[in-house]
VEXDREN-2710 file (C-alpha; in Angstrom, 1 decimal):
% VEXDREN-2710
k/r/px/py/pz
1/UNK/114.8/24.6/47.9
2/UNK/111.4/23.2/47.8
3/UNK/111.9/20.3/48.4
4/UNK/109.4/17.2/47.5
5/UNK/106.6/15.3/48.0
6/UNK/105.8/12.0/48.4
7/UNK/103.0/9.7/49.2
8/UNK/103.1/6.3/51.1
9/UNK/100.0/3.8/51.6
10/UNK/99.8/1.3/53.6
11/UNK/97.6/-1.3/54.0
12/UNK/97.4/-5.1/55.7
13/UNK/95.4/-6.1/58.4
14/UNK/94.9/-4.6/62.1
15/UNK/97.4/-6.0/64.8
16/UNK/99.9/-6.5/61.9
17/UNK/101.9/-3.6/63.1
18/UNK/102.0/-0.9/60.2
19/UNK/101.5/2.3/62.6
20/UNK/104.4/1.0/64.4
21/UNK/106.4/0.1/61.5
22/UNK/105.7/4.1/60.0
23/UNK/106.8/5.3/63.2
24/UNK/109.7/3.8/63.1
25/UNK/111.1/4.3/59.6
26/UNK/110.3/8.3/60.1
27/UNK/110.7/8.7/63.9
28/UNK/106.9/10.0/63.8
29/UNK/104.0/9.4/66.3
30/UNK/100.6/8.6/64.1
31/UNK/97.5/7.6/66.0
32/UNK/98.8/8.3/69.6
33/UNK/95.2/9.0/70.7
34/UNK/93.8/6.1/69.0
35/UNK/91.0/4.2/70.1
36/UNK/91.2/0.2/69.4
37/UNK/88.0/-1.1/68.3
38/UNK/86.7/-4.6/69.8
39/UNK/85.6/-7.7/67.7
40/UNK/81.9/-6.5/68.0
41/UNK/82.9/-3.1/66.5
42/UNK/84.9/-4.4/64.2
43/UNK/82.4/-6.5/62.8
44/UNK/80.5/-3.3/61.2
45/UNK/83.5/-1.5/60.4
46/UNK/84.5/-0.4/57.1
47/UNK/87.3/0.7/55.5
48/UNK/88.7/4.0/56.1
49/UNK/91.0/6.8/54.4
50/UNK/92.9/8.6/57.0
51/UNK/96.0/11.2/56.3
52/UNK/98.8/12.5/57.9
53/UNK/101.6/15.0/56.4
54/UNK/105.0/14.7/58.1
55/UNK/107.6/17.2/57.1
56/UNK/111.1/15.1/57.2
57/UNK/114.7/16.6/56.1
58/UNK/117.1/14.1/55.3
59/UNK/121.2/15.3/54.5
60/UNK/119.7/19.2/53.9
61/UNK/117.1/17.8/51.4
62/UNK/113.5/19.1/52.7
63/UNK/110.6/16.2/52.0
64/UNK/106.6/16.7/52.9
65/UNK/105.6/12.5/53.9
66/UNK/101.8/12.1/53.2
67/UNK/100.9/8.8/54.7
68/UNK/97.7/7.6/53.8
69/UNK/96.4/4.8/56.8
70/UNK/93.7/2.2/55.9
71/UNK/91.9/1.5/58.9
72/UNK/89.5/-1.4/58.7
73/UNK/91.2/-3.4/55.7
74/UNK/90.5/-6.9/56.0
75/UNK/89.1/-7.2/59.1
76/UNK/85.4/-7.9/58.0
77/UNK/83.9/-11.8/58.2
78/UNK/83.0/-10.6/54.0
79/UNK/86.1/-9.3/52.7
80/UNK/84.9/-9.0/49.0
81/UNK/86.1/-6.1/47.3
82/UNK/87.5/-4.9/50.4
83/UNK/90.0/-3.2/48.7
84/UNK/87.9/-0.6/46.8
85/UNK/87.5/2.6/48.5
86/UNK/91.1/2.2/48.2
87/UNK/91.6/1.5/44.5
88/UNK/88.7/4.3/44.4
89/UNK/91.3/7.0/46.7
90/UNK/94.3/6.2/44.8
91/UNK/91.7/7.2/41.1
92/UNK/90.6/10.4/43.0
93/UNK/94.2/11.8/43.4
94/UNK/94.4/11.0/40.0
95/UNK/92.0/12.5/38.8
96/UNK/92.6/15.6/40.4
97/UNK/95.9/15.4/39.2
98/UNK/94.7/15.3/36.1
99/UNK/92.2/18.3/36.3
100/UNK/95.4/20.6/38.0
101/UNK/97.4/19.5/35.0
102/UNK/94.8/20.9/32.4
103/UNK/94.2/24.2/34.1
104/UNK/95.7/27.7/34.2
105/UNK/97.9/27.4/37.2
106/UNK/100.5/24.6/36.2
107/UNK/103.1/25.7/38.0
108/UNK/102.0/25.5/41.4
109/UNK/100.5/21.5/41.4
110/UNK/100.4/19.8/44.6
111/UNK/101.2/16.2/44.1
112/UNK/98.9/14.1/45.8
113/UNK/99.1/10.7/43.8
114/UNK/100.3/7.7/45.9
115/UNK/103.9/6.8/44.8
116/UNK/104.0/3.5/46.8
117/UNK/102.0/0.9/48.7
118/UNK/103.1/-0.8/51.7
119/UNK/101.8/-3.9/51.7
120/UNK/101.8/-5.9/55.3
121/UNK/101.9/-9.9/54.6
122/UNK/100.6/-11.8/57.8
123/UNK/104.0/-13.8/59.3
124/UNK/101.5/-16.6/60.3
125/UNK/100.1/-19.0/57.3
126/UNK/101.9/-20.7/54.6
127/UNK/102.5/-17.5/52.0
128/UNK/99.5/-15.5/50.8
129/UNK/96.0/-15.8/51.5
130/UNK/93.0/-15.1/48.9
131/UNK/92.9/-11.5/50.3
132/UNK/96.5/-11.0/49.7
133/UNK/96.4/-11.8/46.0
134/UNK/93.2/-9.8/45.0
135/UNK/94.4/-6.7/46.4
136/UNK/97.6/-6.5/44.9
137/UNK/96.4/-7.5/41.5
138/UNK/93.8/-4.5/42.2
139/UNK/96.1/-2.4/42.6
140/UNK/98.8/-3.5/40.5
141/UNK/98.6/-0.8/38.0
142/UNK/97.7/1.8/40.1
143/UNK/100.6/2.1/42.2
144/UNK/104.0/0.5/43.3
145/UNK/103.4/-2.3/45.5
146/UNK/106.3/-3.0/47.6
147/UNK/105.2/-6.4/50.2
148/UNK/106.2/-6.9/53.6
149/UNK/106.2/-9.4/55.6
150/UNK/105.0/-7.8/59.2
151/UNK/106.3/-9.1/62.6
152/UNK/109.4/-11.2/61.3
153/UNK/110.7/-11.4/64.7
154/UNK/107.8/-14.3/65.1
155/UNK/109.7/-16.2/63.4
156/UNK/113.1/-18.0/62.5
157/UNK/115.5/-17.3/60.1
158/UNK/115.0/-20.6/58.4
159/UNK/111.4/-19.5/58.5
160/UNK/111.5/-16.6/57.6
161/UNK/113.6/-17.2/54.3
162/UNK/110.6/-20.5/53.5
163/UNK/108.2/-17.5/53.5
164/UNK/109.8/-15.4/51.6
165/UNK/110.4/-18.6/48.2
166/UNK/106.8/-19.2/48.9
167/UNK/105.6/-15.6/48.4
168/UNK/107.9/-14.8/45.5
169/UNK/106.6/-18.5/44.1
170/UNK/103.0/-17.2/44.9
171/UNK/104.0/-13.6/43.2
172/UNK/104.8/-15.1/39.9
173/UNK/102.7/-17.9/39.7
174/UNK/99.4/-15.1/40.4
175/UNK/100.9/-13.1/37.8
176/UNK/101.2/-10.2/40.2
177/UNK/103.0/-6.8/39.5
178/UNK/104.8/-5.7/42.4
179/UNK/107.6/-2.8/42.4
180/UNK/110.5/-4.3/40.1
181/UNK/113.7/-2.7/40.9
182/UNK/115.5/-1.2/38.4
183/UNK/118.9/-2.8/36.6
184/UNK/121.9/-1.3/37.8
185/UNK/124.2/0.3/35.4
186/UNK/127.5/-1.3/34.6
187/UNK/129.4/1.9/35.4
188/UNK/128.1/2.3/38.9
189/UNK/130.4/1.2/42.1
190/UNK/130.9/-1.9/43.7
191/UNK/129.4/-0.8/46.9
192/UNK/126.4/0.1/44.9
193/UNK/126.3/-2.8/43.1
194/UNK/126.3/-5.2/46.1
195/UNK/123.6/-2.9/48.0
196/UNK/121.2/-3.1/44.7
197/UNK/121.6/-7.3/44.7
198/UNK/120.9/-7.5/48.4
199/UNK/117.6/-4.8/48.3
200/UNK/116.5/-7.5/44.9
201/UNK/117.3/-10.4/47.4
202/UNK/115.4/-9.0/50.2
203/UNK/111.6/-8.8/49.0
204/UNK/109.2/-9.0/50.2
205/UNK/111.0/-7.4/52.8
206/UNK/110.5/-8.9/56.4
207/UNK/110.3/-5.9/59.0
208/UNK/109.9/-5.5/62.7
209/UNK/108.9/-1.9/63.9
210/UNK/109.8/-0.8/67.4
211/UNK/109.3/2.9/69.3
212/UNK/111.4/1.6/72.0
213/UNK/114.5/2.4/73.1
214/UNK/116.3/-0.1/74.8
215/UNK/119.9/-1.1/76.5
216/UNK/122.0/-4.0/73.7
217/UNK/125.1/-4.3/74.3
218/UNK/126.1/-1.1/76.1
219/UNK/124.1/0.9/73.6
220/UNK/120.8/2.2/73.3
221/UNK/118.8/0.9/70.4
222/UNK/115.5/0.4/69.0
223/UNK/114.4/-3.0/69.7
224/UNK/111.8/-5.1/71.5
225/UNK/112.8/-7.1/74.7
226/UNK/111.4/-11.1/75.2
227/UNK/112.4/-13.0/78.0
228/UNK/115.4/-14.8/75.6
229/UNK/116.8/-11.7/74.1
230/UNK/116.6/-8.8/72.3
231/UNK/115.3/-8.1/68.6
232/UNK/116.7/-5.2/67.4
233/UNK/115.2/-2.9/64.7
234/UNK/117.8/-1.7/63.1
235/UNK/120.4/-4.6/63.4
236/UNK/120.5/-5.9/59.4
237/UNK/120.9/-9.7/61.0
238/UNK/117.8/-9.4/62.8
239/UNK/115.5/-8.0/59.9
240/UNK/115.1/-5.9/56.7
241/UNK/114.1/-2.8/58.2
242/UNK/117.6/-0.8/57.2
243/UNK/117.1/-2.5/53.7
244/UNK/113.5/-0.8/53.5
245/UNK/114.1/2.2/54.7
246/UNK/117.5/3.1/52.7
247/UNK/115.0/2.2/49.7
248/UNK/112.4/4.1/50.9
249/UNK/114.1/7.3/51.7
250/UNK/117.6/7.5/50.0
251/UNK/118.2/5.0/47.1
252/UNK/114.7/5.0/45.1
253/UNK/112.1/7.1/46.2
254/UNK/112.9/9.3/42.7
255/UNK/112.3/6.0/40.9
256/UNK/109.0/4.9/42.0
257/UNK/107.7/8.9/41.6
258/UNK/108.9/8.3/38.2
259/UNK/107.4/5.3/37.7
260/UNK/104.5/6.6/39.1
261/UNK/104.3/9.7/36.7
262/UNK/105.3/7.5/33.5
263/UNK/103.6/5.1/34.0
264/UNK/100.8/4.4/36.2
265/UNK/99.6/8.0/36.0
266/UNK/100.0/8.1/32.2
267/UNK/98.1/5.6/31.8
268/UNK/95.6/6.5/33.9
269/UNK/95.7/9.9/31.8
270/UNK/95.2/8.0/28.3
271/UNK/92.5/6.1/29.5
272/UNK/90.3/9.5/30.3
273/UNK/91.5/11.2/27.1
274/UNK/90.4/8.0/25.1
275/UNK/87.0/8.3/27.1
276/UNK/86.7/11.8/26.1
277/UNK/87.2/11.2/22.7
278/UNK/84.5/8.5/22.4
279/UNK/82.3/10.6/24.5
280/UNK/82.7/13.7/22.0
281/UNK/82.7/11.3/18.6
282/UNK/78.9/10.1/20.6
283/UNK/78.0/13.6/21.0
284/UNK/79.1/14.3/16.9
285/UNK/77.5/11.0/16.0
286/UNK/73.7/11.6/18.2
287/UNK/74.2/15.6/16.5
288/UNK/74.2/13.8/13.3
289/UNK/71.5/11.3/13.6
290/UNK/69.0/14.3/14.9
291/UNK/69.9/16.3/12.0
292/UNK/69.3/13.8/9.3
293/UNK/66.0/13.1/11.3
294/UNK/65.0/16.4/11.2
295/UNK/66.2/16.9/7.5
296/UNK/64.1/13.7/6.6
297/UNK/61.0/15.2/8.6
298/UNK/61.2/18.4/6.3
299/UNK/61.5/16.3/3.5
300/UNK/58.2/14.2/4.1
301/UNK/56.3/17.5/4.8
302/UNK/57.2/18.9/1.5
303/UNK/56.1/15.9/-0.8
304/UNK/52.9/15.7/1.2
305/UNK/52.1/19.7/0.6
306/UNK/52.8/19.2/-3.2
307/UNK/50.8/16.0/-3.4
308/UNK/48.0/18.1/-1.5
309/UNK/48.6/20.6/-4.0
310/UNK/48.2/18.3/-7.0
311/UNK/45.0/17.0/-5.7
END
């Protein structure tokens, strides 16, 4: 009756098309009164946090979308540690998390931890750049990280499947963690089956986001015009948009909130217990050290009154 909630990130550089892409998987409008910076404001930009809650219902089933924006990522000429106010968001909701958990009113926890990361790979280049690879080993254990490669309709389809061997190469030869889908069961469908192998296929998923509607074929559809043709969004020959979104919304969002709670978030949770406990076994131990001081203070005091007394 509730419903659920569930928090989506994304991240990549300006211009690569992520508020368009988030309109289009959840027919919203974010940033309509935006204002575009120029390269002079750009310059002493840094990264932002911005939020927007979307409520969605999908088949009856009532879901509250938090999408967290990240204005500002990798736009700077020093992009060092670029990455951390997000790393240091994603700890906060955590952490808050963690302080709901331990009080009196369990029952009633909003769920503000990030359940997954879109992550926006430049279409231009030969597969990832530095940038690229130190944010998603940031925040490989903080989150999902599910990578993208934005505006695929710049490129071929032989192109487009190059970049996608040389990212995967790049994934594993990095040693980064990105969202691993999980096996299907034996006893599931056929139809099932073959969606599950083409989703594993698909990543890093190349996307093209459109909020315009335009004439294909005698039909209205999503798409974006260029003087040869048009690309359209949702067409599964054109891109991976369906794939993503039927990932996103229908066939594993309750995975990657699991894998979220059980894992990331766990061990986030272990981590400040275990810092607790050493904190509270230094408190015992400097308790200790003062009283044995003190008792070694008394002791000195008395063996100098009775050798007083003796003389």
């Amino acid at each position: 009756k509730k419903g659920f909630d569930f928090t989506l990130l994304v991240a990549g550089e300006s211009g690569l098309g992520k508020s368009t892409l988030v309109n289009s998987l959840f027919l919203t409008d974010l940033h309509k009164d935006r204002k575009l910076l120029n390269a002079e404001e750009r310059i002493s930009q840094t990264v932002e946090i911005t939020k927007h809650t979307v409520d969605i219902e999908e088949k009856g089933v009532k879901l509250k979308l938090t999408i967290v924006d990240t204005p500002g990522f990798g736009d700077a000429v020093n992009n060092t540690a670029c990455w951390r106010p997000i790393t240091d968001y994603i700890d906060q909701q955590f952490e808050q998390y963690f302080r709901d958990e331990s009080g009196l009113n369990r029952k009633n926890i909003q769920d503000n931890r990030v359940h997954c990361c879109l992550y926006f790979i430049p279409p231009f280049g030969h597969g990832l750049h530095p940038v690229d690879i130190e944010f998603m080993k940031a925040l490989q254990d903080k989150v999902n990280v599910v990578p993208l490669i934005a505006k695929a309709d710049c490129l071929t389809p032989f192109e487009i499947k190059k970049l996608k061997e040389r990212v995967r190469e790049e994934i594993d030869k990095y040693g980064i963690k990105i969202y691993q889908f999980p096996h299907c069961d034996s006893d599931e469908d056929e139809e099932f089956k073959q969606q599950d192998k083409e989703l594993k296929e698909s990543t890093p998923f190349a996307v093209i986001g459109s909020n315009t509607v335009v004439e294909a074929r005698g039909h209205r559809v999503r798409g974006r015009v260029y003087p040869w043709g048009i690309v359209e969004v949702e067409n599964p020959s054109h891109c991976d948009f369906v794939k993503l979104r039927t990932m996103l919304i229908r066939t594993h969002m309750h995975d990657l909130k699991d894998i979220t709670s059980d894992c990331h978030y766990e061990n986030y949770r272990a981590q400040c217990i275990q810092n607790m406990t050493r904190c509270e076994h230094d408190k015992t131990y400097t308790w200790s050290q003062k009283k044995l001081r003190r008792m070694q203070q008394m002791l000195q005091k008395m063996q100098q009154q009775m050798h007083e007394q003796e003389l």
